[in-house]
VEXNUVO-341188 format. One record per residue: residue in three letters; y, z, x of N, C-alpha, C in turn. Coordinates in steps of 0.05 Angstrom, whole numbers, plus 5000, padded with zeros to 4 digits. Layout:
REM VEXNUVO-341188
Ala_Y_Z_X_Y_Z_X_Y_Z_X
...
This chain:
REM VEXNUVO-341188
Unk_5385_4433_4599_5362_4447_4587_5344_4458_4609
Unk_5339_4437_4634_5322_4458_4653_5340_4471_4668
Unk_5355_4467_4670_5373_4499_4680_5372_4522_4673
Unk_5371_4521_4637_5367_4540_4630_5342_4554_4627
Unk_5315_4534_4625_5293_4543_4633_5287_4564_4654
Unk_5303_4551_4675_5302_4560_4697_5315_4587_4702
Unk_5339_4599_4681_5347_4614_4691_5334_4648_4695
Unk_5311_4647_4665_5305_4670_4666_5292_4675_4690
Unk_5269_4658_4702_5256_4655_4723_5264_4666_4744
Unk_5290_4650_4751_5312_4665_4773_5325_4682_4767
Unk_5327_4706_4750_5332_4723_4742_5319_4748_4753
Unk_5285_4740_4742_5258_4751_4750_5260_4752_4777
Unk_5252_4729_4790_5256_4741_4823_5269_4746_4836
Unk_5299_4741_4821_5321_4767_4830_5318_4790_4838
Unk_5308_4804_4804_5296_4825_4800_5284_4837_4813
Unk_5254_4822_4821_5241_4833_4836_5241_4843_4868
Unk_5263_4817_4874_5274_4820_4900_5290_4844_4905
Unk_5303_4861_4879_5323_4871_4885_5307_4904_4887
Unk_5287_4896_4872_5270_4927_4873_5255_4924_4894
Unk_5248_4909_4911_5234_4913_4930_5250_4923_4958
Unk_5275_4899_4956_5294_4901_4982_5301_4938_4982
Unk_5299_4950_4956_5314_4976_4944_5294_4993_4967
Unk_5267_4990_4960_5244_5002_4971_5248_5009_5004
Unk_5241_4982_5012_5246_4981_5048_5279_4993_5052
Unk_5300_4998_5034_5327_5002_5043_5321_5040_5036
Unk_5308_5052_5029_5307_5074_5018_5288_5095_5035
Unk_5266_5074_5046_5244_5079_5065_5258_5081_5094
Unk_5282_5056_5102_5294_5055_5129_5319_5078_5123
Unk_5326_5083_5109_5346_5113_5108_5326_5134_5102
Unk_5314_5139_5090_5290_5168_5094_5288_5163_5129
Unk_5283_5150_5141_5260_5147_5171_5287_5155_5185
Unk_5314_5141_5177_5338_5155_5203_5345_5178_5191
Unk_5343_5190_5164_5351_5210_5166_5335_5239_5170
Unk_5342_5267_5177_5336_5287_5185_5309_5288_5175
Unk_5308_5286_5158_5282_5286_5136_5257_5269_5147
Unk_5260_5253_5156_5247_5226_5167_5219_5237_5172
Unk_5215_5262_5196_5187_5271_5196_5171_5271_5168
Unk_5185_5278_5144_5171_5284_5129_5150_5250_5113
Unk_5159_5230_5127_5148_5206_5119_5117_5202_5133
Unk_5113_5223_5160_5095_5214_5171_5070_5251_5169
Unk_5055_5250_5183_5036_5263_5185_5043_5287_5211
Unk_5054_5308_5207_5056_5332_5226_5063_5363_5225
Unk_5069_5367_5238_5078_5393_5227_5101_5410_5212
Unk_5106_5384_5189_5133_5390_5182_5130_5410_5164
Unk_5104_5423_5150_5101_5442_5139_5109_5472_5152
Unk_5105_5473_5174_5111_5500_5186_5147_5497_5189
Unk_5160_5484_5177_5198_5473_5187_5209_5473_5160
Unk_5239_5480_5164_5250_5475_5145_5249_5476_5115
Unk_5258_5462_5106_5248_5465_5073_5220_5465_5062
Unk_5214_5444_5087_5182_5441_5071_5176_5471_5070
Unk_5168_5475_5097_5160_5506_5095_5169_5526_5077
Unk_5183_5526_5071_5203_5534_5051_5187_5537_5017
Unk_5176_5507_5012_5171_5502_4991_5144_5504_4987
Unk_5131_5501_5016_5102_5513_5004_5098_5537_5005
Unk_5115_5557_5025_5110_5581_5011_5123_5586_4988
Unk_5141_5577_4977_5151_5587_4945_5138_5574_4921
Unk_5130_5551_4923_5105_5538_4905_5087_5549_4900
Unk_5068_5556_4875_5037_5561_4880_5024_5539_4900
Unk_5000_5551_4909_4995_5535_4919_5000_5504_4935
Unk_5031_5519_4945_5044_5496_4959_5040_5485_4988
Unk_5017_5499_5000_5012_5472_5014_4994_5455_5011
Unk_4977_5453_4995_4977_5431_4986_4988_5414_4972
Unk_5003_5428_4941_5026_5408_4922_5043_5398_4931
Unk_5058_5420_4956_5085_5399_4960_5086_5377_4979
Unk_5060_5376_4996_5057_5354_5011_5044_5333_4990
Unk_5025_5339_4972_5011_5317_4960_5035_5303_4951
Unk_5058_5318_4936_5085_5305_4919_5098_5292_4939
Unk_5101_5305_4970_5111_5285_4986_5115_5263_4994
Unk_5082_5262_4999_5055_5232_5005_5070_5217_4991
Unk_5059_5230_4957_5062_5209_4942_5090_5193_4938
Unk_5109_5208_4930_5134_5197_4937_5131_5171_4963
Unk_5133_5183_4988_5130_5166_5000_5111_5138_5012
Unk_5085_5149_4989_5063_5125_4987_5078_5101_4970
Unk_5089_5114_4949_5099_5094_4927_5119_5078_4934
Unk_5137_5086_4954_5165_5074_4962_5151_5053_4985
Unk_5130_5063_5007_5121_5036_5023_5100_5020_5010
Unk_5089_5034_4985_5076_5003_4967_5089_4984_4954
Unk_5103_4998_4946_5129_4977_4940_5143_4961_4948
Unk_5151_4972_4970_5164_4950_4994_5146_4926_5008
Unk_5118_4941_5010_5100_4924_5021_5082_4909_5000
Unk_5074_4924_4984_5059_4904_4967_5061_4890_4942
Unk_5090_4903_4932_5097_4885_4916_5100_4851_4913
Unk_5116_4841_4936_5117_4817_4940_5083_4801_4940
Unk_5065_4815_4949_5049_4796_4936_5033_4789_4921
Unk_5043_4807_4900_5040_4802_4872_5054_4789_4854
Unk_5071_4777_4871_5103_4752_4862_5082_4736_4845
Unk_5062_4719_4846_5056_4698_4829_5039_4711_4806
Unk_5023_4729_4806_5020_4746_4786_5047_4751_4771
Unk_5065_4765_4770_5088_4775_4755_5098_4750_4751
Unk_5104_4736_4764_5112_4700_4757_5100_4697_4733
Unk_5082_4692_4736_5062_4679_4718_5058_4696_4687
Unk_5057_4722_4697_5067_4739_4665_5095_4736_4651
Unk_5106_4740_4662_5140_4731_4667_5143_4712_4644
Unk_5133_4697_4653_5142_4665_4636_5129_4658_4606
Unk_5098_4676_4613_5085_4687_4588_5095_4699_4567
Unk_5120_4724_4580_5123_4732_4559_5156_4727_4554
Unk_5168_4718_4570_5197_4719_4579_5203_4705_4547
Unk_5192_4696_4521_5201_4689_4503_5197_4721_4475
Unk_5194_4738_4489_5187_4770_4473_5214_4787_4484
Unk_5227_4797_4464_5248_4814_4461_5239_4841_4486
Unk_5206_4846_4484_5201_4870_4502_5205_4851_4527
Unk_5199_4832_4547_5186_4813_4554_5194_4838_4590
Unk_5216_4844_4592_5217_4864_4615_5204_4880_4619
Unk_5206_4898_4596_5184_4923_4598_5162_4918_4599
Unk_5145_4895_4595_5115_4891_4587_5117_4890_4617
Unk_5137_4871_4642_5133_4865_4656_5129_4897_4682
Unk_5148_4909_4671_5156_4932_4682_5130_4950_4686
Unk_5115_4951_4666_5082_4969_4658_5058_4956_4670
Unk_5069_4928_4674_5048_4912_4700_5052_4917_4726
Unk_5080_4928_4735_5084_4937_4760_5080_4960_4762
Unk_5077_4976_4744_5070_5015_4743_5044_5009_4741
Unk_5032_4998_4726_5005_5003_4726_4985_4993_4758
Unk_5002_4966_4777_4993_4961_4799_4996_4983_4813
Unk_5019_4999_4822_5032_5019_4837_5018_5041_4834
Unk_5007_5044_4809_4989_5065_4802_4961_5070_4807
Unk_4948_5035_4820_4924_5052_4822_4933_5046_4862
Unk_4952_5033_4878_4958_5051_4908_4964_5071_4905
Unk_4971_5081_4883_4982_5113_4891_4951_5131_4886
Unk_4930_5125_4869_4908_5130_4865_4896_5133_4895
Unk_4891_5103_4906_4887_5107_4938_4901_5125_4958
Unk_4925_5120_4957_4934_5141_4969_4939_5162_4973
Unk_4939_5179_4965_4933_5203_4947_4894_5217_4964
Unk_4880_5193_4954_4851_5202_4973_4852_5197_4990
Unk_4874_5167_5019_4880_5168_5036_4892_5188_5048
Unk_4912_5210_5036_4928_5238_5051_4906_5253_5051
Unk_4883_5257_5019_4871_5280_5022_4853_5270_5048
Unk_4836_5252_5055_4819_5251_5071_4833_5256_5106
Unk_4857_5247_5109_4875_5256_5125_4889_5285_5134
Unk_4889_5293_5110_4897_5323_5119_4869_5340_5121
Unk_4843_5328_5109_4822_5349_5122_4818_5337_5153
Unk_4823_5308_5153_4814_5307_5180_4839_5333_5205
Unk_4854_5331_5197_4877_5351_5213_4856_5380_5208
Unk_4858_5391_5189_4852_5416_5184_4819_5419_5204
Unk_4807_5396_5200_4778_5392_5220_4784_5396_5257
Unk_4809_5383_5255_4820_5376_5284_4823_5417_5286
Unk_4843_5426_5272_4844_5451_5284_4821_5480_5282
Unk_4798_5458_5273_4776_5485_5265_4759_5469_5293
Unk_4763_5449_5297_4741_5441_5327_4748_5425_5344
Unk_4760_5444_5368_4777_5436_5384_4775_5408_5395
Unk_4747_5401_5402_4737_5368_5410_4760_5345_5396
Unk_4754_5351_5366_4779_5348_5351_4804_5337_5361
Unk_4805_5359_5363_4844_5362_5363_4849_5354_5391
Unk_4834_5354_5416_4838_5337_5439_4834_5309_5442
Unk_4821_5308_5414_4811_5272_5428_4813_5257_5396
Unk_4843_5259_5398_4857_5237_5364_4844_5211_5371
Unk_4841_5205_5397_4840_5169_5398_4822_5166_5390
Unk_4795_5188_5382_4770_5175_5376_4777_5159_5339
Unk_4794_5182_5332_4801_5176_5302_4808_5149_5297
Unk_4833_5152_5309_4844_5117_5307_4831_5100_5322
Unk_4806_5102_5345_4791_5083_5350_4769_5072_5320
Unk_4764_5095_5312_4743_5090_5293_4762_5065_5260
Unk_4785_5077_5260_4795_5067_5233_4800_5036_5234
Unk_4800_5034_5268_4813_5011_5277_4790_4983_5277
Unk_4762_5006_5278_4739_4985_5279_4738_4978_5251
Unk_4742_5010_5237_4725_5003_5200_4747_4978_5185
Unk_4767_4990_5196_4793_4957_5188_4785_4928_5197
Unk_4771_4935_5227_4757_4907_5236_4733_4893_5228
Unk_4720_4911_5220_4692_4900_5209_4694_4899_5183
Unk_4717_4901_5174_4723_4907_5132_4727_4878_5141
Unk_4745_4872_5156_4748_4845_5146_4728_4816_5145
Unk_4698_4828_5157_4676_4810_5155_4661_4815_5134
Unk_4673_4830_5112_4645_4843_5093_4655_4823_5066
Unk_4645_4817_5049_4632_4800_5016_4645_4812_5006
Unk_4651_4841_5005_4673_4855_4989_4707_4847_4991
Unk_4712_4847_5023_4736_4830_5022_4748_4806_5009
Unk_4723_4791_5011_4734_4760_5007_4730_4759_4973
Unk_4712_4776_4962_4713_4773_4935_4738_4776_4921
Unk_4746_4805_4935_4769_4824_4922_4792_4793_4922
Unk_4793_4784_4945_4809_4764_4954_4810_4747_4935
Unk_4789_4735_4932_4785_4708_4918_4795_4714_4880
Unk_4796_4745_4884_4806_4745_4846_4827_4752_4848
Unk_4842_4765_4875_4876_4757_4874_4888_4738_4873
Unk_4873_4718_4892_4891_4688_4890_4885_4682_4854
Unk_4879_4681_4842_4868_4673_4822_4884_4691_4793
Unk_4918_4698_4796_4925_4706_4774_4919_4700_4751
Unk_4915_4680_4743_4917_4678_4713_4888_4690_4707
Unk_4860_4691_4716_4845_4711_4706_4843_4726_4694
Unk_4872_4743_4715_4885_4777_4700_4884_4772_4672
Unk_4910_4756_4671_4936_4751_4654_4900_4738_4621
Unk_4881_4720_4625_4871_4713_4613_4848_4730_4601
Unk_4854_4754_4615_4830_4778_4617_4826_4799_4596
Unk_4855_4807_4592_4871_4830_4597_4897_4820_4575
Unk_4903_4800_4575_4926_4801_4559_4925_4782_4528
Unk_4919_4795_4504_4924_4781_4484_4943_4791_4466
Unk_4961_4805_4469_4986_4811_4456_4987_4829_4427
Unk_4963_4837_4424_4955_4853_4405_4967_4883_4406
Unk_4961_4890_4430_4969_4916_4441_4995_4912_4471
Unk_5013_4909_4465_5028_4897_4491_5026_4915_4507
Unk_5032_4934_4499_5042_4957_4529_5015_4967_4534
Unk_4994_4973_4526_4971_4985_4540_4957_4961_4561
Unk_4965_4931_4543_4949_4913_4562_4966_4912_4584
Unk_4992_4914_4584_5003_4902_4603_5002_4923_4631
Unk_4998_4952_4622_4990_4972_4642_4964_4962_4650
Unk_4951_4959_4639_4929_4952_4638_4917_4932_4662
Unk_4936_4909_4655_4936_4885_4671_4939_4895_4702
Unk_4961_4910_4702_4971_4918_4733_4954_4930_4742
Unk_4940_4953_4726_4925_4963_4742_4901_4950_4752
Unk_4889_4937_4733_4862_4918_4745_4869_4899_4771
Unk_4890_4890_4766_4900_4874_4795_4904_4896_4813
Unk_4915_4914_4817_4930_4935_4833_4896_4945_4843
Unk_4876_4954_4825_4845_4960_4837_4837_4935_4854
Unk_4837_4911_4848_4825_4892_4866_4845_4884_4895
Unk_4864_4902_4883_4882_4891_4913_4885_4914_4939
Unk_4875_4945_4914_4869_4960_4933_4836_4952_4958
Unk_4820_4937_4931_4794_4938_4950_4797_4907_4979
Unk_4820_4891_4976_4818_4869_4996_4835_4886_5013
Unk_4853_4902_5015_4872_4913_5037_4868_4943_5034
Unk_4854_4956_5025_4848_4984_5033_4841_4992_5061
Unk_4832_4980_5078_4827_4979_5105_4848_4973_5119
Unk_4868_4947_5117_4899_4954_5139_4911_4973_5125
Unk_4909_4981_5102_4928_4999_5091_4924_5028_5116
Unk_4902_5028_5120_4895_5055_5132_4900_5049_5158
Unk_4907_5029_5174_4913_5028_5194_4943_5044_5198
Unk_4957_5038_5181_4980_5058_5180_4987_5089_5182
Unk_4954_5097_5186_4952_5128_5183_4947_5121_5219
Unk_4944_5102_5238_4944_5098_5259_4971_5099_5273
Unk_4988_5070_5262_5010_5069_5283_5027_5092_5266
Unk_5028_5104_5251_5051_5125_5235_5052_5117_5208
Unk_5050_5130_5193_5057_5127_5157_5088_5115_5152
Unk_5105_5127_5181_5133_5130_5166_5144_5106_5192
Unk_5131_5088_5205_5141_5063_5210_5141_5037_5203
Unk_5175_5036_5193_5179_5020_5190_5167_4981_5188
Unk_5172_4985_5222_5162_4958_5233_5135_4954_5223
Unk_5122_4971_5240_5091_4964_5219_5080_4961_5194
Unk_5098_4971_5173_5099_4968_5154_5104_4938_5149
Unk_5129_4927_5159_5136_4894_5157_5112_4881_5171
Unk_5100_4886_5189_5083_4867_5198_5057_4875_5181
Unk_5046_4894_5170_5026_4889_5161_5026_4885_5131
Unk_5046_4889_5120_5060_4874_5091_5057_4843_5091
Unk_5069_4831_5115_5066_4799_5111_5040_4787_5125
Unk_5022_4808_5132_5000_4795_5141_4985_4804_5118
Unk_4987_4819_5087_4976_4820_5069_4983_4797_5052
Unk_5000_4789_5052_5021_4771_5028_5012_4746_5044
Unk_5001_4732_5068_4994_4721_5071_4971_4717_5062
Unk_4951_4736_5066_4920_4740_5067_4924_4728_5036
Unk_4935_4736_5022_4930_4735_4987_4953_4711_4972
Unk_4967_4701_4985_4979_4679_4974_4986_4652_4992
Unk_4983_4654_5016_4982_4626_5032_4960_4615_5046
Unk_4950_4588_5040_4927_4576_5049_4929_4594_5075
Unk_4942_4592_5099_4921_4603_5117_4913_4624_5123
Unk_4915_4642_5095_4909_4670_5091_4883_4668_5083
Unk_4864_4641_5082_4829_4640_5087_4817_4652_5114
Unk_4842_4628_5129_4830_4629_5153_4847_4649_5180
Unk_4860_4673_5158_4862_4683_5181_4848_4715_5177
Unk_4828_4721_5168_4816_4749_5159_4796_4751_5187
Unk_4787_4729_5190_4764_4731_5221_4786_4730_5246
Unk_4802_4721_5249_4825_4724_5276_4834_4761_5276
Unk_4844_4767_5245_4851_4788_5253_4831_4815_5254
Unk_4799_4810_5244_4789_4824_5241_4778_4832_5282
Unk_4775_4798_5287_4776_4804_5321_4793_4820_5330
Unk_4821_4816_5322_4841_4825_5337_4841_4865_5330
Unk_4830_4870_5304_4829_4899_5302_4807_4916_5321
Unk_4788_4901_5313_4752_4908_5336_4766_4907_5365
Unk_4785_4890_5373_4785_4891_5408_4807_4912_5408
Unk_4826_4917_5397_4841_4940_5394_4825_4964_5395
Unk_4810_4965_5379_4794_4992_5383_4778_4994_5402
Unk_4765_4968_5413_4755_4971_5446_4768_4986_5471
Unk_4798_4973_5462_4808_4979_5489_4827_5007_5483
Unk_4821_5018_5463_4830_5049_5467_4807_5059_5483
Unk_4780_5053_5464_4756_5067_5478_4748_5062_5510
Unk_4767_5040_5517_4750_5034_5542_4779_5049_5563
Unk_4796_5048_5554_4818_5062_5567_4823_5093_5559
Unk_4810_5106_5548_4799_5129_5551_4781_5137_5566
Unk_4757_5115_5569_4728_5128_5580_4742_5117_5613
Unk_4761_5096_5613_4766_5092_5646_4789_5111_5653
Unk_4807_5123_5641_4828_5152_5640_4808_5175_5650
Unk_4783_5180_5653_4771_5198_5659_4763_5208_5689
């Protein structure tokens, strides 16, 4: 009998394992293949297809990069932030794992989280591509990137000392809230979008700041992606993800020191 308890359970984080591993396996073949520029921030619009497609699109340079982004915002939220939302979806899972829908409800909690990173991200490209378009209207700009990623590197560093962090924080660890919030089975599928997305908003506001560190080391690496994925999934599901938001918020502030101080000593 608890075997069989057990099996849907392990079924579930099969599942979820198998859509996530799908993500990072889809993300690491985009990055080796030809295409790969198109994961990060450059001039792949003036090349190839892209170019191609924003001049044949209306208004395609903006649409076909925003469709780009997004594509590729959604495939590294997924890889990265899915997993730690494991005890959330756990915890619905088992809720409903006795309902004929009990997948799909589960399925509309993961679109609805995915949906509001892609919300962020989406104003992360736009605020990114004016900063580019700023870079080539004032040259100061476009000679001196490090000031950019000095600056993102601090606002990442000092996000992590602010009331807003630790709140956002303190209602992630805290799934069943969602699940007690949000879910009374009246309306399945609107709550259960529903559900995701309210978790997916509070998880944008505790990691919206390393998220943007990634517009630093590259959108379309990999590695960084793994390391700042499990230093989120820490932050929000293992005790010493209390105590490590002030280590790393030091470690982002002296990073950004020592671009600025190795620029102003490069002179």
């Amino acid at each position: 009998m608890l075997a069989a308890d057990l099996a849907p359970r392990r079924t579930f984080v099969a599942l979820l394992g198998a859509l996530t591993g799908l993500a990072w396996l889809t993300l690491f073949l985009w990055e080796l293949s030809p295409h790969g520029r198109y994961l990060d921030h450059g001039s792949w619009m003036e090349l190839g297809a892209g170019a191609w497609l924003c001049r044949a699109v209306p208004a395609g340079a903006v649409v076909v990069p925003a469709l780009i982004y997004a594509l590729g915002w959604t495939l590294m939220t997924a890889a990265m932030m899915l997993p730690t939302t494991l005890p959330l979806l756990g915890m619905f899972a088992r809720v409903t794992e006795q309902r004929s829908d009990g997948r799909a409800l589960v399925a509309l909690v993961i679109a609805g989280y995915l949906l509001a990173w892609l919300a962020f991200g989406l104003v992360a490209h736009g605020l990114d591509f004016g900063l580019h378009e700023a870079a080539r209207a004032v040259p100061w700009l476009g000679l001196n990137g490090w000031a950019a990623g000095a600056t993102v590197l601090a606002i990442a560093g000092l996000f992590q000392f602010s009331r807003l962090k630790y709140a956002c924080l303190d209602k992630c660890r805290a799934p069943f809230s969602f699940i007690n919030q949000h879910w009374r089975g009246s309306n399945p599928q609107r709550q259960s979008l529903q559900l995701g997305l309210h978790h997916g908003l509070y998880c944008v506001g505790c990691c919206w700041a390393l998220m943007l560190v990634m517009f630093v080391v590259g959108t379309g690496s990999i590695g960084w992606m793994l390391v700042l994925g499990a230093v989120m999934a820490l932050e929000k599901n293992h005790p010493i993800g209390a105590r490590l938001s002030t280590p790393l918020g030091i470690a982002l502030l002296a990073w950004a020191s020592i671009i600025v101080i190795g620029h102003l000593a490069g002179r």
